[in-house]
NULO-171367 format. One line per field, with one value per atom (N, C-alpha, C, O): x, y, z; atom name; residue in three letters; residue number from 1. Coordinates in steps of 0.2 Angstrom, whole numbers, m for minus. Layout:
<atoms>
u (X; ...) .
v (Y; ...) .
w (Z; ...) .
atome (CA; ...) .
residu (ALA; ...) .
num (NUM; ...) .
</atoms>
This chain:
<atoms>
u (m101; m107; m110; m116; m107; m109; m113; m117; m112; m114; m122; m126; m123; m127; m133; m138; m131; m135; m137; m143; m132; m132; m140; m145; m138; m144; m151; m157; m152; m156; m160; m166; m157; m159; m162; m169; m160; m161; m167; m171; m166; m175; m181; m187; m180; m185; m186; m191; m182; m184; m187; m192; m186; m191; m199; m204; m198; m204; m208; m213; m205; m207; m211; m217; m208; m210; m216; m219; m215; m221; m228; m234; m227; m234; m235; m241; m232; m235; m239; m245; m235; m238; m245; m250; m245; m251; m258; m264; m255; m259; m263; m269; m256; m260; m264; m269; m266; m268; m276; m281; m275; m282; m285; m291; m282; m285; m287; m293; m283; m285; m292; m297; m291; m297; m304; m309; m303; m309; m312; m317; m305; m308; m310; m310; m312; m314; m320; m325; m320; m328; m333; m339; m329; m331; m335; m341; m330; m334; m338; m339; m340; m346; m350; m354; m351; m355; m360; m366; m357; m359; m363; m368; m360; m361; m368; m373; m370; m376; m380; m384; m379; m384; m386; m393; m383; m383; m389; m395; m386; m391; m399; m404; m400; m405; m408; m405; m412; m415; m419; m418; m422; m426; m420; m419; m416; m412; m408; m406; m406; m399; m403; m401; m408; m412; m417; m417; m420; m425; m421; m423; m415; m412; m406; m407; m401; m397; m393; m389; m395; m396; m399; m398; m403; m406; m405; m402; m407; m409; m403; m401; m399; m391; m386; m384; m386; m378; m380; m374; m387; m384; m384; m384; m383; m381; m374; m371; m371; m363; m360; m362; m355; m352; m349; m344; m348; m343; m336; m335; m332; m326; m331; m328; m335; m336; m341; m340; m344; m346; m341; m343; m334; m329; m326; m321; m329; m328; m330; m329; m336; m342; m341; m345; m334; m332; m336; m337; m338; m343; m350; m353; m353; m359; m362; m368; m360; m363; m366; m368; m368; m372; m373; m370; m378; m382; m384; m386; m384; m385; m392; m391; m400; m404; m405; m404; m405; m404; m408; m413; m408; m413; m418; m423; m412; m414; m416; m412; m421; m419; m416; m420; m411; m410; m408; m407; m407; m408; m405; m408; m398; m396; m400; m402; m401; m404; m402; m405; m395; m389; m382; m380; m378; m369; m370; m373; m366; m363; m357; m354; m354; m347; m346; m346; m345; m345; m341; m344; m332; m327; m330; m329; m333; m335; m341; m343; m344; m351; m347; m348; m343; m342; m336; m334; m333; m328; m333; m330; m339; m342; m349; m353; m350; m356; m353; m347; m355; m354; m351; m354; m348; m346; m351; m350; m357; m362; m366; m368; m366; m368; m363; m364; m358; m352; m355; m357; m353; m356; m349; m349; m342; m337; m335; m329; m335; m332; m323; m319; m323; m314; m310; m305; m313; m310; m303; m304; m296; m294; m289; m289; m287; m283; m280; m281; m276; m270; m275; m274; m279; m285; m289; m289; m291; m294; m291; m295; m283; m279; m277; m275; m278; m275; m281; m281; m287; m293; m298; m299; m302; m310; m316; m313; m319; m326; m333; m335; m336; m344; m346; m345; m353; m359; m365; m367; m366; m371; m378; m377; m384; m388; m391; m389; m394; m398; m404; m405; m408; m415; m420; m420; m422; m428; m434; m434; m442; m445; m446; m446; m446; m449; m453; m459; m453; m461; m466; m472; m464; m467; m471; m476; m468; m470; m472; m473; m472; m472; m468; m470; m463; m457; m450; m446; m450; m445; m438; m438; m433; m427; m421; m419; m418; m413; m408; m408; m401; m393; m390; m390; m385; m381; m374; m372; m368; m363; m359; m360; m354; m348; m344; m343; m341; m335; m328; m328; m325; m318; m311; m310; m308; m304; m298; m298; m293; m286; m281; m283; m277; m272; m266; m264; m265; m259; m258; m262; m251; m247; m250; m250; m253; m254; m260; m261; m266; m272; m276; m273; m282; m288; m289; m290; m290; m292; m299; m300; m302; m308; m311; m311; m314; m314; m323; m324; m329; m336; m337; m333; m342; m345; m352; m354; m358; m364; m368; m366; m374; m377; m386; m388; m392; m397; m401; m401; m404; m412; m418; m417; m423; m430; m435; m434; m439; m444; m449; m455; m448; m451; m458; m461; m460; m467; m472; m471; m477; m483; m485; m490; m483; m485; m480; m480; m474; m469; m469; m474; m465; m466; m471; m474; m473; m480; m475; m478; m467; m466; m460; m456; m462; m461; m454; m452; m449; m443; m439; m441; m432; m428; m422; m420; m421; m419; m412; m409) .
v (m358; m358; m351; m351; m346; m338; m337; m333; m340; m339; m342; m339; m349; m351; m349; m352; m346; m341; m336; m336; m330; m323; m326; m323; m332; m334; m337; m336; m339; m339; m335; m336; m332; m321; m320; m321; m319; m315; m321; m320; m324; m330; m327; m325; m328; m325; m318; m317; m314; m307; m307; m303; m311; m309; m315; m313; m319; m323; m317; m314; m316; m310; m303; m301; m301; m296; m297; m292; m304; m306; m308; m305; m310; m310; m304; m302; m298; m293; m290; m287; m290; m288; m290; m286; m296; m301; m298; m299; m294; m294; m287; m286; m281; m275; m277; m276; m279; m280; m282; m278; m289; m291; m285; m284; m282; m275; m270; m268; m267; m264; m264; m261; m272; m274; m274; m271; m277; m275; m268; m267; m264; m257; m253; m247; m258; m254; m257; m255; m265; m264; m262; m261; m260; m257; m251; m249; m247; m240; m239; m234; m248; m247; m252; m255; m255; m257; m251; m252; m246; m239; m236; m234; m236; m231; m235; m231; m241; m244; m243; m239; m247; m243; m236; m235; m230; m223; m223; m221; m227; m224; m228; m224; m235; m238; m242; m243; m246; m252; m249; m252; m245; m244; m242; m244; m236; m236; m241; m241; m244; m250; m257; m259; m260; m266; m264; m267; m258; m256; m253; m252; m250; m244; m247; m250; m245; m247; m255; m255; m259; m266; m270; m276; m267; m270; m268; m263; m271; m269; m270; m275; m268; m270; m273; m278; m267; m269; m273; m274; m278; m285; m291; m297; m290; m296; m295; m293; m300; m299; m308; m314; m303; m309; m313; m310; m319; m326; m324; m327; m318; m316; m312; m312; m309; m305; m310; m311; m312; m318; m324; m328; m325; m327; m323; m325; m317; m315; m311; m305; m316; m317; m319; m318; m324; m327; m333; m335; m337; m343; m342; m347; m334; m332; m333; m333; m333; m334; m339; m339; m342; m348; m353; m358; m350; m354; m360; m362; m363; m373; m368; m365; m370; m371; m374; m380; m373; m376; m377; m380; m374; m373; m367; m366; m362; m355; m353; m351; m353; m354; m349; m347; m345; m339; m339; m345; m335; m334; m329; m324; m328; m323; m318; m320; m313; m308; m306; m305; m302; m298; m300; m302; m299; m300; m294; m293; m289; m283; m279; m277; m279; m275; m270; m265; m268; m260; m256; m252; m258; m257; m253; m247; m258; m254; m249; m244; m251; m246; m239; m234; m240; m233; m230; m224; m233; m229; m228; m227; m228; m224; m219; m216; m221; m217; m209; m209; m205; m197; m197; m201; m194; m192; m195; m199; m188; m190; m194; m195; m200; m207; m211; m217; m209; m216; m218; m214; m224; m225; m223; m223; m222; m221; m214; m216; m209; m205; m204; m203; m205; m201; m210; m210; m215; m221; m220; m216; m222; m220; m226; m231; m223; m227; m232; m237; m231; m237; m242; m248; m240; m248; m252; m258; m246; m249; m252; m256; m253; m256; m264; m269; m263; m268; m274; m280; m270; m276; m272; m266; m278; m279; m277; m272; m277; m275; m275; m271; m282; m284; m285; m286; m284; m281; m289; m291; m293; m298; m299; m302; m295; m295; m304; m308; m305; m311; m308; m302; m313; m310; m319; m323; m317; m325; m320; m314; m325; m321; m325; m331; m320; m323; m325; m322; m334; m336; m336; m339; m330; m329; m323; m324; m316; m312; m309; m304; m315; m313; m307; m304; m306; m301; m303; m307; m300; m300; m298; m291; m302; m300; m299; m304; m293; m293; m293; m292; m294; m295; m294; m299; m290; m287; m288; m284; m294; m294; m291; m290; m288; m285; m289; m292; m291; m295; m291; m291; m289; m286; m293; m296; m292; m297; m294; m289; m298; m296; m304; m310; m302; m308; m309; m304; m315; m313; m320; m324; m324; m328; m332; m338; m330; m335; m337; m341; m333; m336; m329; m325; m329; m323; m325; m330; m318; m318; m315; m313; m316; m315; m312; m315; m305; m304; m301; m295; m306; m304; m300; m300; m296; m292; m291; m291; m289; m289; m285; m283; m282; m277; m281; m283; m282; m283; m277; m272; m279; m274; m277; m283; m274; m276; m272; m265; m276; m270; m267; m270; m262; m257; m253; m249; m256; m252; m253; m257; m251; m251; m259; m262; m262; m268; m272; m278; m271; m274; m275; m278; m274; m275; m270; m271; m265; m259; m254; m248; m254; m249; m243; m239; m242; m235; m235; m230; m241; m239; m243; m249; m241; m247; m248; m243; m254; m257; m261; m265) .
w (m167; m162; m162; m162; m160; m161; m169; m169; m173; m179; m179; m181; m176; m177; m171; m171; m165; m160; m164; m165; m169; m172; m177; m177; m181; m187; m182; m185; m177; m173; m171; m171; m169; m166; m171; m170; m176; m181; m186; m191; m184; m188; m181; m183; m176; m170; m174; m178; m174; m176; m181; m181; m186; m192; m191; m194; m189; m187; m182; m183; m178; m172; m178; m176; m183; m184; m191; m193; m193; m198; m193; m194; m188; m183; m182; m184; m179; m177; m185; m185; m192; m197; m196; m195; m196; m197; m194; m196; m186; m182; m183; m183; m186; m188; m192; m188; m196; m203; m200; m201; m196; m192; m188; m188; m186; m182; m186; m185; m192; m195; m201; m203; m200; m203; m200; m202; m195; m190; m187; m184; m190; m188; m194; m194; m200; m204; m207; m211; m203; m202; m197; m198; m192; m186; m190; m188; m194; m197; m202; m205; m204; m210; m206; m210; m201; m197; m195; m196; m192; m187; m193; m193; m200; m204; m207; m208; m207; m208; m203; m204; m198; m192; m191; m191; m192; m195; m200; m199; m205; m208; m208; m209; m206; m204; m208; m214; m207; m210; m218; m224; m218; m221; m230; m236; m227; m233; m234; m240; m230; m229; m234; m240; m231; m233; m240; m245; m240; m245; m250; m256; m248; m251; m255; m260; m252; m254; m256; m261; m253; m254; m258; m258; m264; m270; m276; m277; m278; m285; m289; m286; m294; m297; m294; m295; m288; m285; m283; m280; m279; m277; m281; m278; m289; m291; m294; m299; m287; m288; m293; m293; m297; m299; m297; m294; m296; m297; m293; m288; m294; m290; m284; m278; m284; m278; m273; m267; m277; m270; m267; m263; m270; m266; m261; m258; m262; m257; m251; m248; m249; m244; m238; m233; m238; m232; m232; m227; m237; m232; m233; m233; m233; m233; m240; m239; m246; m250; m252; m258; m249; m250; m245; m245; m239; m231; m233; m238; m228; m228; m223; m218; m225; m221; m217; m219; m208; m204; m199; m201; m193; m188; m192; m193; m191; m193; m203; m206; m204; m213; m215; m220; m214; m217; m225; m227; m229; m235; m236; m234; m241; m244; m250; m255; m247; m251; m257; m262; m253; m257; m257; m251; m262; m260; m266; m271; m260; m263; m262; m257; m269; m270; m264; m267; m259; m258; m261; m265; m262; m265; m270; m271; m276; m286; m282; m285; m277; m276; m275; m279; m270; m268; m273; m272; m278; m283; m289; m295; m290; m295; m293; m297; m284; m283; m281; m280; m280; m278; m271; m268; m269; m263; m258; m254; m260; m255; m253; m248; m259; m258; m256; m256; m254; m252; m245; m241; m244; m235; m230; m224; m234; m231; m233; m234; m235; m240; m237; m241; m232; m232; m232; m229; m234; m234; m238; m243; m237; m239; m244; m242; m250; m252; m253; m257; m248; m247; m243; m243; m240; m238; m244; m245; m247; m253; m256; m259; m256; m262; m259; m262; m251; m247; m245; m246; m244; m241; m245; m247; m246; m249; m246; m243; m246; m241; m245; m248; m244; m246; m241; m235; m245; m240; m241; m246; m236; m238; m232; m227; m235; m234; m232; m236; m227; m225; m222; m221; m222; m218; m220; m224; m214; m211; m208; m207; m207; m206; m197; m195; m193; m187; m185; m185; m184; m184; m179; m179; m173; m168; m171; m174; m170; m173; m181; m184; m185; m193; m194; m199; m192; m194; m196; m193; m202; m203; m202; m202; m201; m198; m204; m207; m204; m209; m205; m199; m208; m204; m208; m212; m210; m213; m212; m209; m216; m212; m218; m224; m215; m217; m216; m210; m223; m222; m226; m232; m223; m224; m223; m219; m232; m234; m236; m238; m234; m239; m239; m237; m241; m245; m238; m235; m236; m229; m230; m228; m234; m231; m238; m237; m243; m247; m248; m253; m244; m245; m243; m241; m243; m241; m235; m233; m230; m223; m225; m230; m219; m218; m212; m207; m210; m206; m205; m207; m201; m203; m196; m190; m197; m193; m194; m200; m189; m192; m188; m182; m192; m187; m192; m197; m185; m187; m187; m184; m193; m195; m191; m189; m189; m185; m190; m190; m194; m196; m191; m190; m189; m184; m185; m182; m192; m193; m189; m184; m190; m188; m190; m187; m195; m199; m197; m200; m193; m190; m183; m180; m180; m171; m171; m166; m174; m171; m168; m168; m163; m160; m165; m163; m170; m174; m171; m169; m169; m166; m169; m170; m172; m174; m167; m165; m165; m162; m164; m160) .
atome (N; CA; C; O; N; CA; C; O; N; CA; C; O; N; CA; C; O; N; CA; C; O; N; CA; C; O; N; CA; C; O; N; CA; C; O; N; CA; C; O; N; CA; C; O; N; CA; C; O; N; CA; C; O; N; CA; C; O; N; CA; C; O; N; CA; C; O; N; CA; C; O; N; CA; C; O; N; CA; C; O; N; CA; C; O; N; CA; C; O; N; CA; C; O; N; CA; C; O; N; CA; C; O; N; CA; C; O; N; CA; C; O; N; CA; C; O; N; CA; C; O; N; CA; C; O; N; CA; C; O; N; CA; C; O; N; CA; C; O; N; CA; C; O; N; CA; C; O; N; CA; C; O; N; CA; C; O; N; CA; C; O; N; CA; C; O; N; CA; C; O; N; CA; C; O; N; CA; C; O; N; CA; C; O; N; CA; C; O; N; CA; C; O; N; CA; C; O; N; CA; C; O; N; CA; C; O; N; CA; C; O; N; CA; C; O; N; CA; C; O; N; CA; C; O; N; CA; C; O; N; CA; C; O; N; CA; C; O; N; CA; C; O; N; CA; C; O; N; CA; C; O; N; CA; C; O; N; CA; C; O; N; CA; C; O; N; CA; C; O; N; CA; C; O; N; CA; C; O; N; CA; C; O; N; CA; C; O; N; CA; C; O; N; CA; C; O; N; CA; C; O; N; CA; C; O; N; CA; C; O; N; CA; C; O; N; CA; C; O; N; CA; C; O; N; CA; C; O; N; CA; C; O; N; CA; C; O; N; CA; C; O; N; CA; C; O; N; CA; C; O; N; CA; C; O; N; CA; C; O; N; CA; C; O; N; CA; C; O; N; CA; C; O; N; CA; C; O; N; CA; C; O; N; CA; C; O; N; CA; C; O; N; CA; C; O; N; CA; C; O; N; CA; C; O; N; CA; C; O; N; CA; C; O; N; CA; C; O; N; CA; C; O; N; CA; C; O; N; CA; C; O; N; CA; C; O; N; CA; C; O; N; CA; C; O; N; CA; C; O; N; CA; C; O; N; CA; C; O; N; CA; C; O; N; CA; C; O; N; CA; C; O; N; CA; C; O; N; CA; C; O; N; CA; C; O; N; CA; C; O; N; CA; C; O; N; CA; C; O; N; CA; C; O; N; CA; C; O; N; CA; C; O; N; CA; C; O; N; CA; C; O; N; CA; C; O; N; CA; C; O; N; CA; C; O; N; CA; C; O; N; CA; C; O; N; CA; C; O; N; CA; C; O; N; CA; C; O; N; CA; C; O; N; CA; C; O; N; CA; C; O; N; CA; C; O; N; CA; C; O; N; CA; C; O; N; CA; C; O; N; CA; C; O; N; CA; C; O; N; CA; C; O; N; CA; C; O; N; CA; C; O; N; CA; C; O; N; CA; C; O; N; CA; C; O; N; CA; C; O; N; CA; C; O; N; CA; C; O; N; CA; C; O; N; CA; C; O; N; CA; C; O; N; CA; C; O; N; CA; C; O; N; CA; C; O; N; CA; C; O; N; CA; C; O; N; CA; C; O; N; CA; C; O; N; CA; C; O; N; CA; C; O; N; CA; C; O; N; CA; C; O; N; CA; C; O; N; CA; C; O; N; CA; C; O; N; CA; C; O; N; CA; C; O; N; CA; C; O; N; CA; C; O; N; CA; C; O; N; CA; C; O; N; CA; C; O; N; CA; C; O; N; CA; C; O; N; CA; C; O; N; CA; C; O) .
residu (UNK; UNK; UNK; UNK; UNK; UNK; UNK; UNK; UNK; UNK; UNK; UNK; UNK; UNK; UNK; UNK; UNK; UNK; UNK; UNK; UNK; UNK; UNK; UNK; UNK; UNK; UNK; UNK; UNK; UNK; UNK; UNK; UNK; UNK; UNK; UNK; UNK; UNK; UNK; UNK; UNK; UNK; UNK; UNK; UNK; UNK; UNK; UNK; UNK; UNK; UNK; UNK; UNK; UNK; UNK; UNK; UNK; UNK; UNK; UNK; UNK; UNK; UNK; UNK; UNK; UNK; UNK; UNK; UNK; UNK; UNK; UNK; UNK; UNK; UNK; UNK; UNK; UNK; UNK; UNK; UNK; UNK; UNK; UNK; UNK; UNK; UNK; UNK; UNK; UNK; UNK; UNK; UNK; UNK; UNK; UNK; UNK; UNK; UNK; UNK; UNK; UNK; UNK; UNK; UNK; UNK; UNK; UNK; UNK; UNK; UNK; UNK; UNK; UNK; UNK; UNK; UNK; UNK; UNK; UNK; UNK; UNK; UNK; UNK; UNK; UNK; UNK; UNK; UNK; UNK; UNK; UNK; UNK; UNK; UNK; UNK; UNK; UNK; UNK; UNK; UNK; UNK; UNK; UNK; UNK; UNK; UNK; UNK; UNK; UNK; UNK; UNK; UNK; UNK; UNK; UNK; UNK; UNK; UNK; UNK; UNK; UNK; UNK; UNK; UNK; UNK; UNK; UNK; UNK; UNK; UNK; UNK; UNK; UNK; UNK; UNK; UNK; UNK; UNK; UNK; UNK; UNK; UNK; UNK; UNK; UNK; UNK; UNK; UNK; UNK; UNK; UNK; UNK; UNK; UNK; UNK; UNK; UNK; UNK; UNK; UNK; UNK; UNK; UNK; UNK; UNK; UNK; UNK; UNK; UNK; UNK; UNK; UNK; UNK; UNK; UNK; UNK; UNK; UNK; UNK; UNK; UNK; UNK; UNK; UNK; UNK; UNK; UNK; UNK; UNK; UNK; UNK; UNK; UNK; UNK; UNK; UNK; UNK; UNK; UNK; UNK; UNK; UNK; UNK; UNK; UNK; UNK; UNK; UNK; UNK; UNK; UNK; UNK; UNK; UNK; UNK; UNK; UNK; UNK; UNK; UNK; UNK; UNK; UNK; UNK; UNK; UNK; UNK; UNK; UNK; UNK; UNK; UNK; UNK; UNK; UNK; UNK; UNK; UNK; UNK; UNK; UNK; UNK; UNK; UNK; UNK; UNK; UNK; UNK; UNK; UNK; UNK; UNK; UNK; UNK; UNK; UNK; UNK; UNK; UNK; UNK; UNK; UNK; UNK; UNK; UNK; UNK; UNK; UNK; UNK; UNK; UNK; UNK; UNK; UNK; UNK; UNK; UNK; UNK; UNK; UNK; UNK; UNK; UNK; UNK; UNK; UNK; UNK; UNK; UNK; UNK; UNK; UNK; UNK; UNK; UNK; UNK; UNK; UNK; UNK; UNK; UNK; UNK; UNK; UNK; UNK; UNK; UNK; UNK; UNK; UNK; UNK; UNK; UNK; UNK; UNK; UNK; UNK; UNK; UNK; UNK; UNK; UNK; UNK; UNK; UNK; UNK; UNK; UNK; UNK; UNK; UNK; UNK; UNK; UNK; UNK; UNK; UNK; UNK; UNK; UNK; UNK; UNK; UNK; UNK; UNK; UNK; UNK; UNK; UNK; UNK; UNK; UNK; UNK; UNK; UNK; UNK; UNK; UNK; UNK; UNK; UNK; UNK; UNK; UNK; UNK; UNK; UNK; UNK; UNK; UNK; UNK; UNK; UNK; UNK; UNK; UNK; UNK; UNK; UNK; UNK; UNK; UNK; UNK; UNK; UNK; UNK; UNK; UNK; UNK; UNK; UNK; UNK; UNK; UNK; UNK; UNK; UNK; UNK; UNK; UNK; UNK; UNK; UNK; UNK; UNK; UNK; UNK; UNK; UNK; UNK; UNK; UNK; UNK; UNK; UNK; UNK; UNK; UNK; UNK; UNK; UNK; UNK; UNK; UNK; UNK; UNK; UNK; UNK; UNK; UNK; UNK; UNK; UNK; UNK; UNK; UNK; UNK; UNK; UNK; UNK; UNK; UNK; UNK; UNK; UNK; UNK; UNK; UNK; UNK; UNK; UNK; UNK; UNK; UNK; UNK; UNK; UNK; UNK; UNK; UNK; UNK; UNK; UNK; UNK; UNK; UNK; UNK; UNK; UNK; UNK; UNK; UNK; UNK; UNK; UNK; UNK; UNK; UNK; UNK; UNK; UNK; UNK; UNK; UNK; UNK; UNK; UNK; UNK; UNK; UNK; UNK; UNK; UNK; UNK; UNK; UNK; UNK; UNK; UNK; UNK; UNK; UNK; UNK; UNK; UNK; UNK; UNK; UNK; UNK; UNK; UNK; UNK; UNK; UNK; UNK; UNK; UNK; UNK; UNK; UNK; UNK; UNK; UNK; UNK; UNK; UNK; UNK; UNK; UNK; UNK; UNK; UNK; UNK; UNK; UNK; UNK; UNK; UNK; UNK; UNK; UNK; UNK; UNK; UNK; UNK; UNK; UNK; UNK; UNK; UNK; UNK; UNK; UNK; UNK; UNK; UNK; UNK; UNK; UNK; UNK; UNK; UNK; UNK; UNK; UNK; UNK; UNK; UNK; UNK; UNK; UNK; UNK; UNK; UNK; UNK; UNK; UNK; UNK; UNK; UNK; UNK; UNK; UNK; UNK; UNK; UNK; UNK; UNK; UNK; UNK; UNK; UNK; UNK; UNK; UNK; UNK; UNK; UNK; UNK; UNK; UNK; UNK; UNK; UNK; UNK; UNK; UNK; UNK; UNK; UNK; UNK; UNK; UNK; UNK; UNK; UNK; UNK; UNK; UNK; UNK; UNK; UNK; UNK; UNK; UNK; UNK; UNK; UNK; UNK; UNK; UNK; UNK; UNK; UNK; UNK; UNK; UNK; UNK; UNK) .
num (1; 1; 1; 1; 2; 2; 2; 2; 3; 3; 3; 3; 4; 4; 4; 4; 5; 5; 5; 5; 6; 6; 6; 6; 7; 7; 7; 7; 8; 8; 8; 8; 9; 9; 9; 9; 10; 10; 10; 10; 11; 11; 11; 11; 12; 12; 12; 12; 13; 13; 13; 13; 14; 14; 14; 14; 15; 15; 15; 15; 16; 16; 16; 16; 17; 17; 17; 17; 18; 18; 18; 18; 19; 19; 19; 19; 20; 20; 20; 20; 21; 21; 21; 21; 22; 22; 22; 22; 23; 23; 23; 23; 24; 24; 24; 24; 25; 25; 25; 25; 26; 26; 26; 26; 27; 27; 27; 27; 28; 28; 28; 28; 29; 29; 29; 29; 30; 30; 30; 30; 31; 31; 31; 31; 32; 32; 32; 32; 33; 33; 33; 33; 34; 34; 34; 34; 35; 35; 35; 35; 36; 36; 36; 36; 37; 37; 37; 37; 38; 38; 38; 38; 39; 39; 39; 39; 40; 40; 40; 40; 41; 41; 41; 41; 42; 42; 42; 42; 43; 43; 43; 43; 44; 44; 44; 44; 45; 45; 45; 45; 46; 46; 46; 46; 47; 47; 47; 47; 48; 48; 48; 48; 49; 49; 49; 49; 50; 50; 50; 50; 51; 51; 51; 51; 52; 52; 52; 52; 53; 53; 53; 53; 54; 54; 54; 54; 55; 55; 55; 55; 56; 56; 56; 56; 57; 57; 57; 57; 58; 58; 58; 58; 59; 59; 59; 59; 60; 60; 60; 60; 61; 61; 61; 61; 62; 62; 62; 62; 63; 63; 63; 63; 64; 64; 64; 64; 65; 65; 65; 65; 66; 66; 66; 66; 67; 67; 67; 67; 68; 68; 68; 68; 69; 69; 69; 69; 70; 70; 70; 70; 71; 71; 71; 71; 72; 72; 72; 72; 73; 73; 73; 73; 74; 74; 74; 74; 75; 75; 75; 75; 76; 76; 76; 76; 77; 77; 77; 77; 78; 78; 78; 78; 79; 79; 79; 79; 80; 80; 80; 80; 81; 81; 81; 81; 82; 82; 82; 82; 83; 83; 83; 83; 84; 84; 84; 84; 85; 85; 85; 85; 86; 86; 86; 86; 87; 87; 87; 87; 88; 88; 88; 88; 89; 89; 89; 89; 90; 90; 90; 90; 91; 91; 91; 91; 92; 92; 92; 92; 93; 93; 93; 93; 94; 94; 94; 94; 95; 95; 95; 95; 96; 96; 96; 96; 97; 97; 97; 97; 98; 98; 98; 98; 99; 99; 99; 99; 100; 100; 100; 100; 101; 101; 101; 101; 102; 102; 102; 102; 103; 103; 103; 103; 104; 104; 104; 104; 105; 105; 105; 105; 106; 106; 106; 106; 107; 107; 107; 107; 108; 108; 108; 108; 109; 109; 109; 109; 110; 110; 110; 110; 111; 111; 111; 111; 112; 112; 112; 112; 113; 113; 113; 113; 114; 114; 114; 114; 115; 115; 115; 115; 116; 116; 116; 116; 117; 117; 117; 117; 118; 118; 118; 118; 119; 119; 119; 119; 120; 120; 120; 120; 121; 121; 121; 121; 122; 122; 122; 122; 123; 123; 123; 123; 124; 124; 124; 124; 125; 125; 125; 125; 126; 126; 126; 126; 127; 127; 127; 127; 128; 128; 128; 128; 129; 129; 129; 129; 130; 130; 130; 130; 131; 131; 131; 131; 132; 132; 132; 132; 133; 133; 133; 133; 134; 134; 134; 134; 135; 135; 135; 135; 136; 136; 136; 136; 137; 137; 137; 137; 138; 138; 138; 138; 139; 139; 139; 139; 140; 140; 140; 140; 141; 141; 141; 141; 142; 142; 142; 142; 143; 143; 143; 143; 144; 144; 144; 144; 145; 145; 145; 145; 146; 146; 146; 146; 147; 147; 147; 147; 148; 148; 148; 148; 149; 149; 149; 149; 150; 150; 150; 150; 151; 151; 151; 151; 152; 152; 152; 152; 153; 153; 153; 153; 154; 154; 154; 154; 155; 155; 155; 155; 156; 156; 156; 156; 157; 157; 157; 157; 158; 158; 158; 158; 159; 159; 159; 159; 160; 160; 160; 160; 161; 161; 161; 161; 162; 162; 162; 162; 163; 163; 163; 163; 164; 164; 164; 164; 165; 165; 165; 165; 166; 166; 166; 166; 167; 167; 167; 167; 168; 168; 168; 168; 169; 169; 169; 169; 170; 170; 170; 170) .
</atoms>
């Protein structure tokens, strides 16, 4: 009877100690979109959407748009939005310069653990003829046999004079 109490304890303890892994891992991930959410906002629509966002690195292959969370390809609905970009961050930042990393002191052992693409969307607003860019950060890793998922997003306003007219991003 003591034997099969001792194997009970000790199954709670390891179930107990696989959920807290599970939970750093979700936190850790969301804190590392949290600092490429900020680090986009930083730097702004103009480099982010015009910039950084086109041209090569957003035509991702077959393994990196599986790893979009869902985003890679919108069902038009109420809203038509429409994927612009699915982008590596990961290969962007292990061959751009220091200076152009959007993370530079990102470290290692994350790198090795979770994923992190970048998937531009944008609709145009049909009240004010402006277009709206939204930028989600999805950070992935492997937990229990299958890929997590963890999205976050931060929106672009075109602020031109030929945008909302207030020379402000928002």
């Amino acid at each position: 009877m003591l034997l099969i109490g001792l194997l009970g304890v000790f199954q709670g303890v390891l179930v107990a100690s696989e959920q807290n892994s599970m939970a750093n891992q979700a936190s850790r991930a969301a804190g590392i979109g949290s600092q490429v959410r900020v680090a986009l906002d930083t730097l702004g629509r103009h480099r982010v959407v015009e910039g950084m966002l086109t041209g090569a690195a957003c035509h991702a292959g077959a393994s990196v748009q599986e790893l979009a969370g869902g985003l890679e390809s919108l069902d038009p609905g109420a809203e038509p939005w429409a994927v612009r970009c699915i982008m590596d961050l990961d290969a962007f930042e292990e061959t751009a310069d220091e200076a152009d990393r959007l993370l530079p002191g990102y470290p290692k052992t994350d790198r090795e653990r979770f994923r992190r693409v970048l998937v531009r969307v944008s609709r145009l607003d049909p009240v004010a003829n402006v277009s709206i860019d939204e930028v989600a950060i999805v950070v992935s890793w492997n937990e229990l046999g299958r890929r997590r998922f963890l999205r976050q997003f931060v929106g672009f306003y075109d602020a031109s004079p030929f945008g909302n007219g207030t020379n402000i991003e928002i």
